[in-house]
PyMOL Python script that loads the backbone (N, CA, C, O; Angstrom):
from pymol import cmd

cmd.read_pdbstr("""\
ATOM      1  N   UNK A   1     -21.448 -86.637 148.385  1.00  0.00           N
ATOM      2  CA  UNK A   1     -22.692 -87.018 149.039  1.00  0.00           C
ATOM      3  C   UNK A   1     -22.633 -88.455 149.543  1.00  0.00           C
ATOM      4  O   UNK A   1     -23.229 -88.973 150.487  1.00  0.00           O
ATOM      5  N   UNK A   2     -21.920 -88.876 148.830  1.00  0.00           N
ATOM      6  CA  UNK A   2     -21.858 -90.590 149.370  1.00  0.00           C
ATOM      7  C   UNK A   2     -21.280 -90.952 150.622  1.00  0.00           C
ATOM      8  O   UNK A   2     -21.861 -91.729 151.379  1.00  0.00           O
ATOM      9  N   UNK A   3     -19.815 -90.275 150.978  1.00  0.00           N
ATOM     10  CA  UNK A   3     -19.540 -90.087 152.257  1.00  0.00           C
ATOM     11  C   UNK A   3     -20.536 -89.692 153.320  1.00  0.00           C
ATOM     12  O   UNK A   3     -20.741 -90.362 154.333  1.00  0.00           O
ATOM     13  N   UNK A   4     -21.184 -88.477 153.000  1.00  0.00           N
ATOM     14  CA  UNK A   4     -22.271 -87.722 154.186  1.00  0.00           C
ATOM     15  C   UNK A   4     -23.471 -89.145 154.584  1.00  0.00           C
ATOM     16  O   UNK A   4     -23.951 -89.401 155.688  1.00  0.00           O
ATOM     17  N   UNK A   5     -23.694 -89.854 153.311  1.00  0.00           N
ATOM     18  CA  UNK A   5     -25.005 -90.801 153.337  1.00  0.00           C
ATOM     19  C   UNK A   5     -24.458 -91.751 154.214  1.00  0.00           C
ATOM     20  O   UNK A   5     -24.900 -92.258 155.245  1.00  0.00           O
ATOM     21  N   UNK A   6     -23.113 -91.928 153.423  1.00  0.00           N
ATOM     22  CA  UNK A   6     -22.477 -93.135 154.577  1.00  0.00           C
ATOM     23  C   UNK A   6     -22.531 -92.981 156.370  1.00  0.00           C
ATOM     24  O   UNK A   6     -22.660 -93.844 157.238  1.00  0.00           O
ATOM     25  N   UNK A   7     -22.361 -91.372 156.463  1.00  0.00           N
ATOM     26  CA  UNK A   7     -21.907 -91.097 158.012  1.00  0.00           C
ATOM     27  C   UNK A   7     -23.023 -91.076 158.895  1.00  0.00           C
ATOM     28  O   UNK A   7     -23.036 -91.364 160.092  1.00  0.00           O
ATOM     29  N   UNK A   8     -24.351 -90.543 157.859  1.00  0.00           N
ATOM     30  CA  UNK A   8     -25.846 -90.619 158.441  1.00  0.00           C
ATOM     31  C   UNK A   8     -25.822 -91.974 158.891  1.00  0.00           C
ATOM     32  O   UNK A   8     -26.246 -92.225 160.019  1.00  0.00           O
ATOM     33  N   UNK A   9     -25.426 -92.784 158.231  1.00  0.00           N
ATOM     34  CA  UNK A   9     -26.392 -94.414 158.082  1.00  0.00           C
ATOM     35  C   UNK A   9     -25.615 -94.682 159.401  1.00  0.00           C
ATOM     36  O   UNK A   9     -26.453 -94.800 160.295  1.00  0.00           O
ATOM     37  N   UNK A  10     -24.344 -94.828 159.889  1.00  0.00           N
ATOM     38  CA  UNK A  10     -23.401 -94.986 160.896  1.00  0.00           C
ATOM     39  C   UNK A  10     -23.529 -94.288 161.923  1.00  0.00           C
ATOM     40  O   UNK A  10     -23.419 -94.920 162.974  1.00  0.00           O
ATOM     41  N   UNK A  11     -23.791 -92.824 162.039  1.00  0.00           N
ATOM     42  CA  UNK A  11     -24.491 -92.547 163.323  1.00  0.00           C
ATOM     43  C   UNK A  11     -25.900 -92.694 163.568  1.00  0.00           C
ATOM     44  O   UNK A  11     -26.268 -92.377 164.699  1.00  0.00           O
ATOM     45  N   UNK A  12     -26.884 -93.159 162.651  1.00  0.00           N
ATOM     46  CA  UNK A  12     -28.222 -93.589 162.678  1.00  0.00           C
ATOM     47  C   UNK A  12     -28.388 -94.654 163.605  1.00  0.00           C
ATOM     48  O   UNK A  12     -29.185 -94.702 164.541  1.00  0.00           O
ATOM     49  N   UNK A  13     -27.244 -95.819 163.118  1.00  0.00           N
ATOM     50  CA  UNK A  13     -27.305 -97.109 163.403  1.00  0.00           C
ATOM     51  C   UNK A  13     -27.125 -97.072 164.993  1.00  0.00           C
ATOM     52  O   UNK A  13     -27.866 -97.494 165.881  1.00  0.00           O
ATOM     53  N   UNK A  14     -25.738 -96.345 165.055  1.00  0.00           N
ATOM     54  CA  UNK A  14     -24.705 -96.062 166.657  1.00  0.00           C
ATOM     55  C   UNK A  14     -26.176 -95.722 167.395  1.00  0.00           C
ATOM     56  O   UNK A  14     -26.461 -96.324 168.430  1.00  0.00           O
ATOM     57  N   UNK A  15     -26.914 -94.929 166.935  1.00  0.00           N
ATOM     58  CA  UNK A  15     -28.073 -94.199 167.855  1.00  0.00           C
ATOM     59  C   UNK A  15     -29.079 -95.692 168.085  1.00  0.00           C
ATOM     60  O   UNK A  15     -30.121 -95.558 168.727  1.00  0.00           O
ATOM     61  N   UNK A  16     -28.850 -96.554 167.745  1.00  0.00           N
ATOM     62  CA  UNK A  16     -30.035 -98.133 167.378  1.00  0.00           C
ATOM     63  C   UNK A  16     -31.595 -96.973 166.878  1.00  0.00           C
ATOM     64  O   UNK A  16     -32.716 -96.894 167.381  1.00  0.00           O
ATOM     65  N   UNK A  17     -31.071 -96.373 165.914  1.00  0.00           N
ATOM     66  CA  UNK A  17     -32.254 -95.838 165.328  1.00  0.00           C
ATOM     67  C   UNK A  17     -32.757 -96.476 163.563  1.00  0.00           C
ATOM     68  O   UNK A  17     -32.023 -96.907 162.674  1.00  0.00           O
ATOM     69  N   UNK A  18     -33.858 -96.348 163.577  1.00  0.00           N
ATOM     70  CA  UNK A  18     -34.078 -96.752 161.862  1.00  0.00           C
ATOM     71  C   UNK A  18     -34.334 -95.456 161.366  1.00  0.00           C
ATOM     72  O   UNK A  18     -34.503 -94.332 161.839  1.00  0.00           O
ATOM     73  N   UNK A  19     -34.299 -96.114 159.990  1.00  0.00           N
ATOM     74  CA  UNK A  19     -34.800 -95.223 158.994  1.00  0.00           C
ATOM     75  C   UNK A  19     -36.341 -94.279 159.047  1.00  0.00           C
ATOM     76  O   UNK A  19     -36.383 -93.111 158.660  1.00  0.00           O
ATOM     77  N   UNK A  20     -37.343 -94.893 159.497  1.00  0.00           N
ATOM     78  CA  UNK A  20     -38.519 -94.232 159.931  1.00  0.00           C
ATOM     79  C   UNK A  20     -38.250 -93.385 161.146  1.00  0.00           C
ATOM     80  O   UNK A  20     -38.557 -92.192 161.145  1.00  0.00           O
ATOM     81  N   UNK A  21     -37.513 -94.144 162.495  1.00  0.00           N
ATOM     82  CA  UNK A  21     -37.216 -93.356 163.422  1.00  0.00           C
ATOM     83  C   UNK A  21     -36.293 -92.006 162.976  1.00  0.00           C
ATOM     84  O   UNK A  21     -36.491 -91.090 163.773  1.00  0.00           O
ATOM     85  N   UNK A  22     -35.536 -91.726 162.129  1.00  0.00           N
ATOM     86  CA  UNK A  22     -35.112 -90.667 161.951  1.00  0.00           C
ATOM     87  C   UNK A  22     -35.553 -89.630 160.800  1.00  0.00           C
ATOM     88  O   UNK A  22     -35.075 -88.509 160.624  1.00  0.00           O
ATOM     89  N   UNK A  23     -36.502 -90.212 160.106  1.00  0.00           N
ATOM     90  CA  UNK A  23     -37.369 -89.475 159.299  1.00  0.00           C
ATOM     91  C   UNK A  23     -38.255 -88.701 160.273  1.00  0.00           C
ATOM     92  O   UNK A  23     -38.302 -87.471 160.318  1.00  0.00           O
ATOM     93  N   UNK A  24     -39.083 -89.687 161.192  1.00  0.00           N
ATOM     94  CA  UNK A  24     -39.985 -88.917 162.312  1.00  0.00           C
ATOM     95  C   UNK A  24     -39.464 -87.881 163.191  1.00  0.00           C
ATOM     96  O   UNK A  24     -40.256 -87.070 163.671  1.00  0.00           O
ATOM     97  N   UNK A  25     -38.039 -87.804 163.496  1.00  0.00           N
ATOM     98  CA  UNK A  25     -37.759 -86.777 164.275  1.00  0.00           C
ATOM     99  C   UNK A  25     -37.304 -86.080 163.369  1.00  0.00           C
ATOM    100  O   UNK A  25     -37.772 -84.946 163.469  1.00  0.00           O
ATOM    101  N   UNK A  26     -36.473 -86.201 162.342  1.00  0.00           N
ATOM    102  CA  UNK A  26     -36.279 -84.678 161.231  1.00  0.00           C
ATOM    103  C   UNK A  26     -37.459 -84.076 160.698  1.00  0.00           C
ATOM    104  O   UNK A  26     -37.426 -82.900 160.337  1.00  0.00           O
ATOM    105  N   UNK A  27     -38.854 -84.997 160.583  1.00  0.00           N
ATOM    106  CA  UNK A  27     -39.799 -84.352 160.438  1.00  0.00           C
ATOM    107  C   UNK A  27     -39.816 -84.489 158.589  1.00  0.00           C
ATOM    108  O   UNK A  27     -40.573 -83.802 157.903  1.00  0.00           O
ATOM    109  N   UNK A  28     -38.740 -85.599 157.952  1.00  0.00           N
ATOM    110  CA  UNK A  28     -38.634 -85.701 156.667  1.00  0.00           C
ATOM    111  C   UNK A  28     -38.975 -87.596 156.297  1.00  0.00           C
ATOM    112  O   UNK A  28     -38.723 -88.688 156.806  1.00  0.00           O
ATOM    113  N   UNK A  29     -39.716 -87.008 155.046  1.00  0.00           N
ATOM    114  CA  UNK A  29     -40.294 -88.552 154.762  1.00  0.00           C
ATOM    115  C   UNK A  29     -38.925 -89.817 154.527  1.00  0.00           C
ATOM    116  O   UNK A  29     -37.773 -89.791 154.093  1.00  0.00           O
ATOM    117  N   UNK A  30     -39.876 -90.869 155.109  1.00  0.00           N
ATOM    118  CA  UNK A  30     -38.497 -91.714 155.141  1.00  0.00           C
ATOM    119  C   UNK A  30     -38.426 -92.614 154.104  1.00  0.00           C
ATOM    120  O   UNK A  30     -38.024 -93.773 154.213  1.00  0.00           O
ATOM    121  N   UNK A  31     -38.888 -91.986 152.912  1.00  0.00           N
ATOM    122  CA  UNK A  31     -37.821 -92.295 151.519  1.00  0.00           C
ATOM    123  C   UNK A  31     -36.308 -91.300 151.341  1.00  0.00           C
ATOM    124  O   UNK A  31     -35.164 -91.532 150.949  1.00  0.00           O
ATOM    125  N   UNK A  32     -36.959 -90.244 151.806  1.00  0.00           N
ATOM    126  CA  UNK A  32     -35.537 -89.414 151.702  1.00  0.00           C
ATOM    127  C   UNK A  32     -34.800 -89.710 152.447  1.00  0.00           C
ATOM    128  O   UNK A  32     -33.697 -89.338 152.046  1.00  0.00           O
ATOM    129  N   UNK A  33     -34.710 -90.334 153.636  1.00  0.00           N
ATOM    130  CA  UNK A  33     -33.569 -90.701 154.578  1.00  0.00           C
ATOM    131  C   UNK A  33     -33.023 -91.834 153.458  1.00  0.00           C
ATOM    132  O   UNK A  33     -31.808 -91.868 153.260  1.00  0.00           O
ATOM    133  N   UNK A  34     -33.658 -92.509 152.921  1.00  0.00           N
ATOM    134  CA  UNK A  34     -33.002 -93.733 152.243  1.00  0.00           C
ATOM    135  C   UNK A  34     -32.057 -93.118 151.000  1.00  0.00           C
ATOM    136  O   UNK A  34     -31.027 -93.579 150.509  1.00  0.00           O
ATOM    137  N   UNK A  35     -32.733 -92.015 150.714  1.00  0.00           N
ATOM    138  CA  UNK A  35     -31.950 -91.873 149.079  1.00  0.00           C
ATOM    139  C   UNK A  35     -31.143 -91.044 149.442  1.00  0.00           C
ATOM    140  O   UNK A  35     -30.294 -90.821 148.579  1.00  0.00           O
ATOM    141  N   UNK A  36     -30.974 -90.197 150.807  1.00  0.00           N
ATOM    142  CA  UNK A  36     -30.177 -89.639 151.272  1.00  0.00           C
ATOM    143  C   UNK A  36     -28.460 -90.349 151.628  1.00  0.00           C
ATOM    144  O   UNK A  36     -27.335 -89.961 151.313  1.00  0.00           O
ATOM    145  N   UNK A  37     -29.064 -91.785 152.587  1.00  0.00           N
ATOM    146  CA  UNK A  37     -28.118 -92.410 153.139  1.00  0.00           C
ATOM    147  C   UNK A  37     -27.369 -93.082 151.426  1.00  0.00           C
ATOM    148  O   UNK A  37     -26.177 -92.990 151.131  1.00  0.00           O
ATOM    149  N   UNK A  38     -28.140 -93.532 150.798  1.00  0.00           N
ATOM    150  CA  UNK A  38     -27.785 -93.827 149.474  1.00  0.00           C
ATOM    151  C   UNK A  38     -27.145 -92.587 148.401  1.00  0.00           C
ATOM    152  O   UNK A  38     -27.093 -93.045 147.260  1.00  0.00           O
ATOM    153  N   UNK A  39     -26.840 -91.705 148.445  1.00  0.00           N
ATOM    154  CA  UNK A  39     -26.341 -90.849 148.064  1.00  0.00           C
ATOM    155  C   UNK A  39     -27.092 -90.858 146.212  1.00  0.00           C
ATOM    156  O   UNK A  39     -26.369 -90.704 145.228  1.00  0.00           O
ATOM    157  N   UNK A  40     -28.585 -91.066 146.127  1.00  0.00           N
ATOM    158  CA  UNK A  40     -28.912 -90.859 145.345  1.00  0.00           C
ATOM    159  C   UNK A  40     -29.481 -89.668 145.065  1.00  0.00           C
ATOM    160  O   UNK A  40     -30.028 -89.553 143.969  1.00  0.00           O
ATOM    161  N   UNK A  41     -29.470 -88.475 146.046  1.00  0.00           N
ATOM    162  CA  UNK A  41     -29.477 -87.226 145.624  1.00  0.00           C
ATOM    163  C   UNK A  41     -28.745 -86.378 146.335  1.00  0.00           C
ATOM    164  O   UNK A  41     -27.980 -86.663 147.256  1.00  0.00           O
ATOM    165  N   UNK A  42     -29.051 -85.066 145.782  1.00  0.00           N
ATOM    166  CA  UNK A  42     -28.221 -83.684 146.516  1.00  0.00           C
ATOM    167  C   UNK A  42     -28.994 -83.485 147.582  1.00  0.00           C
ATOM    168  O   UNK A  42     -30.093 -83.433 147.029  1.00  0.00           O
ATOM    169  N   UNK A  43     -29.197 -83.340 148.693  1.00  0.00           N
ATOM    170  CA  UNK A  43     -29.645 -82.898 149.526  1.00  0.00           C
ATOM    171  C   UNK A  43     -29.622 -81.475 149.807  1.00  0.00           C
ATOM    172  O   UNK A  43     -28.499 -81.077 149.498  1.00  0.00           O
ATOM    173  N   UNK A  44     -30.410 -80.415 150.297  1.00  0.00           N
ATOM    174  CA  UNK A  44     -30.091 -79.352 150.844  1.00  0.00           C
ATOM    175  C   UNK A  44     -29.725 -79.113 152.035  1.00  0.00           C
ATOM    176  O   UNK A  44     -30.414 -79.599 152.932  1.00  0.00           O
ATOM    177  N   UNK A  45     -28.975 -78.597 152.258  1.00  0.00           N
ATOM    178  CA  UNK A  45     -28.563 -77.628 154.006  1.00  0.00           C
ATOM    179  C   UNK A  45     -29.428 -78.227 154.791  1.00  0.00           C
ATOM    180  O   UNK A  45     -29.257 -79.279 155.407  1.00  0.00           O
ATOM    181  N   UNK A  46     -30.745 -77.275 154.756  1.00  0.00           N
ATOM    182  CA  UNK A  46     -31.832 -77.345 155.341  1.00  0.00           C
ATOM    183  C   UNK A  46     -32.247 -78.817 155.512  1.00  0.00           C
ATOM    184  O   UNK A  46     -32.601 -79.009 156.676  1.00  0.00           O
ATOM    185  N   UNK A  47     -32.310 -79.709 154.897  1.00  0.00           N
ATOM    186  CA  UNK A  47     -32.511 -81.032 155.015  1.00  0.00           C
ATOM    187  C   UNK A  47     -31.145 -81.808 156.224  1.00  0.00           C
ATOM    188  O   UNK A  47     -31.108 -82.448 157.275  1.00  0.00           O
ATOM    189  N   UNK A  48     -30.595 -81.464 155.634  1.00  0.00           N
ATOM    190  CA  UNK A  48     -28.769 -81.977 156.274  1.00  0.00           C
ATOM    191  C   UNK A  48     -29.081 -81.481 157.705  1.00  0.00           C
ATOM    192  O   UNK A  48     -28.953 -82.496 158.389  1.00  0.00           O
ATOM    193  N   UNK A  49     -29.420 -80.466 158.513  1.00  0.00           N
ATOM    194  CA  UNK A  49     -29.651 -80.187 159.624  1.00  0.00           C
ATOM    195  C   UNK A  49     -30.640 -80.653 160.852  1.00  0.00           C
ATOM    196  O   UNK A  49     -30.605 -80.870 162.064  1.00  0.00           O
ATOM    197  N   UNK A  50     -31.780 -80.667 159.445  1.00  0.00           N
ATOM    198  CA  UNK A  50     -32.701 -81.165 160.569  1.00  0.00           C
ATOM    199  C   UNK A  50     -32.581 -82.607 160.673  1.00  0.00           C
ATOM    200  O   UNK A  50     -33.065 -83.026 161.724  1.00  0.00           O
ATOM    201  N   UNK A  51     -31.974 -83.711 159.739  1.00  0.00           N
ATOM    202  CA  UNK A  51     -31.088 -84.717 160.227  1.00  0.00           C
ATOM    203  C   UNK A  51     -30.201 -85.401 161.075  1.00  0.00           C
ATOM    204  O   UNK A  51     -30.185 -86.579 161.434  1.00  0.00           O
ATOM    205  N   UNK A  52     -29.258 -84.188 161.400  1.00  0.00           N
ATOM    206  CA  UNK A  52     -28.362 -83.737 162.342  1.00  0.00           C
ATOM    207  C   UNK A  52     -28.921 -83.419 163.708  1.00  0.00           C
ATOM    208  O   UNK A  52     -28.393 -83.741 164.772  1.00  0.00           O
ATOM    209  N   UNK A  53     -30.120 -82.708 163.549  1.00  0.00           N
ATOM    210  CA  UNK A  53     -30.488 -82.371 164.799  1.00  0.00           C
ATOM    211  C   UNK A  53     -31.822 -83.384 165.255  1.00  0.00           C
ATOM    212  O   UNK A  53     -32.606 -83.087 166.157  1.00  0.00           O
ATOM    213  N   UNK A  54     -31.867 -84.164 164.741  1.00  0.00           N
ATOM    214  CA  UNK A  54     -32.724 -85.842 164.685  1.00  0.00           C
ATOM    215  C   UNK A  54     -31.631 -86.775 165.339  1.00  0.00           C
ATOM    216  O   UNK A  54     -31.734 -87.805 166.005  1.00  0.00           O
ATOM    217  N   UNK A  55     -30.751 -86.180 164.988  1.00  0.00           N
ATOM    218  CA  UNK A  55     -29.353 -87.283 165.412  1.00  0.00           C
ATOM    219  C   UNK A  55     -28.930 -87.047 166.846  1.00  0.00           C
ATOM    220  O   UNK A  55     -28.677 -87.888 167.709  1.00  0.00           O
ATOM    221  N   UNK A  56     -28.904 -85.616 166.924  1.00  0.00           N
ATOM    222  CA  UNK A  56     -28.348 -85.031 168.236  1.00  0.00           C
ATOM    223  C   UNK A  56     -26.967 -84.269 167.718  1.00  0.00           C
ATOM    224  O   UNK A  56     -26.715 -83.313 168.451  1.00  0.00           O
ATOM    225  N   UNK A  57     -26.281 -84.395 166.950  1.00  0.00           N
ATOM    226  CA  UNK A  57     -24.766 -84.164 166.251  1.00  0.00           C
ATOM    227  C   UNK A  57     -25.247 -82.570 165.995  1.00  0.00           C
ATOM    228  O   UNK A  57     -26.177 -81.918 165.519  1.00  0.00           O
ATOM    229  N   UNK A  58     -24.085 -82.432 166.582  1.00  0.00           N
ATOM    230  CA  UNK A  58     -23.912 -80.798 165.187  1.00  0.00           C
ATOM    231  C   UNK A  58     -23.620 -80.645 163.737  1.00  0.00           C
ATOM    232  O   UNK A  58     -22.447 -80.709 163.370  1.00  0.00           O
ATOM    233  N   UNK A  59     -24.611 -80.443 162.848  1.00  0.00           N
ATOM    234  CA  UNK A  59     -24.070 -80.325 161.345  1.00  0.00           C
ATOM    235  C   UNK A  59     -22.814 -81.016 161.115  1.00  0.00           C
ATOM    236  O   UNK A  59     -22.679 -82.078 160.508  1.00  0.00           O
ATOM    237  N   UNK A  60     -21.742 -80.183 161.756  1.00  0.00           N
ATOM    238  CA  UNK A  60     -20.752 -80.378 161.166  1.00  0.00           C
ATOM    239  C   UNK A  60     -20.203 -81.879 161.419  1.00  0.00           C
ATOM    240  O   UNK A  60     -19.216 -82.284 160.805  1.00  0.00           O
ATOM    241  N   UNK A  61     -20.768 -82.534 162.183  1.00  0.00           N
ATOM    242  CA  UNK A  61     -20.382 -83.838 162.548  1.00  0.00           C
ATOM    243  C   UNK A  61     -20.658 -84.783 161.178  1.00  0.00           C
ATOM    244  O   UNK A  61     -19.914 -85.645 160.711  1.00  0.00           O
ATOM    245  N   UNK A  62     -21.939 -84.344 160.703  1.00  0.00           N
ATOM    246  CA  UNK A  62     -21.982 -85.078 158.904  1.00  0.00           C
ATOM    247  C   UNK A  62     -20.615 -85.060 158.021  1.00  0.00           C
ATOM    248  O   UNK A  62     -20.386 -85.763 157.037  1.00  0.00           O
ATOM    249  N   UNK A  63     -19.976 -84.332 158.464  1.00  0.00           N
ATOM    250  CA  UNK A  63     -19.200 -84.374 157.126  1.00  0.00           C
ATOM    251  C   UNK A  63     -17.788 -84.870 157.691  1.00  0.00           C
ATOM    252  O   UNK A  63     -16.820 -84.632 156.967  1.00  0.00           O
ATOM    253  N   UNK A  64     -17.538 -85.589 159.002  1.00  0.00           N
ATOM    254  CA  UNK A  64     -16.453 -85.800 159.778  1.00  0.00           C
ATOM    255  C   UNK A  64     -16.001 -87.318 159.256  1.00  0.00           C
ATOM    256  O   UNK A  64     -16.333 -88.289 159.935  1.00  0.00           O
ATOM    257  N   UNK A  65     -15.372 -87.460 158.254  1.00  0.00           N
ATOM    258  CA  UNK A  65     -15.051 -88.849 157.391  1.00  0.00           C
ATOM    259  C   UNK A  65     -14.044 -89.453 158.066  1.00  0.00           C
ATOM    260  O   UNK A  65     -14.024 -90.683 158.133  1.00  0.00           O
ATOM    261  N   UNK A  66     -12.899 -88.554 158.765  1.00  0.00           N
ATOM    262  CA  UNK A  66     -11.873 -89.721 159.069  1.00  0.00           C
ATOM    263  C   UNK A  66     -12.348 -90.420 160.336  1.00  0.00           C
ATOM    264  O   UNK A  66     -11.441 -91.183 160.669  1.00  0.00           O
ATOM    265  N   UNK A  67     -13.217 -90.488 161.067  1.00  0.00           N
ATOM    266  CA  UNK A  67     -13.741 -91.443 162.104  1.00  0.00           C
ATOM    267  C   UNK A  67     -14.232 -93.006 161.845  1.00  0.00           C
ATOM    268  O   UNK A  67     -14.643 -93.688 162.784  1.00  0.00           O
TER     269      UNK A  67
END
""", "prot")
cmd.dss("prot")
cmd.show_as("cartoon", "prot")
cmd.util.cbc("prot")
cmd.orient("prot")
């Protein structure tokens, strides 16, 4: 999870988006973007996507570490 939090926070940033700005378009409160990017919890799928699709990325782009 720490990797995925890491890759959110890095394409968050790349996007010049914040933490509220990407809570508002996943439609998820933006404590969870924080404890997300912080890898202080498990996240579900369902959460992980609509993140992704806040981002513009396809899912699978979260989990793309060697970049």
């Amino acid at each position: 999870m720490k990797k995925v939090g890491q890759r959110i926070r890095h394409l968050r940033k790349e996007k010049g988006m914040s933490q509220q700005d990407l809570a508002l378009e996943a439609d998820i409160p933006k404590t969870q973007v924080g404890r997300v990017e912080r890898a202080e919890n498990n996240t579900s799928l369902v959460t992980l996507n609509r993140i992704a699709n806040a981002l513009e990325v396809p899912l699978s782009t979260l989990f793309l570490f060697g970049e």
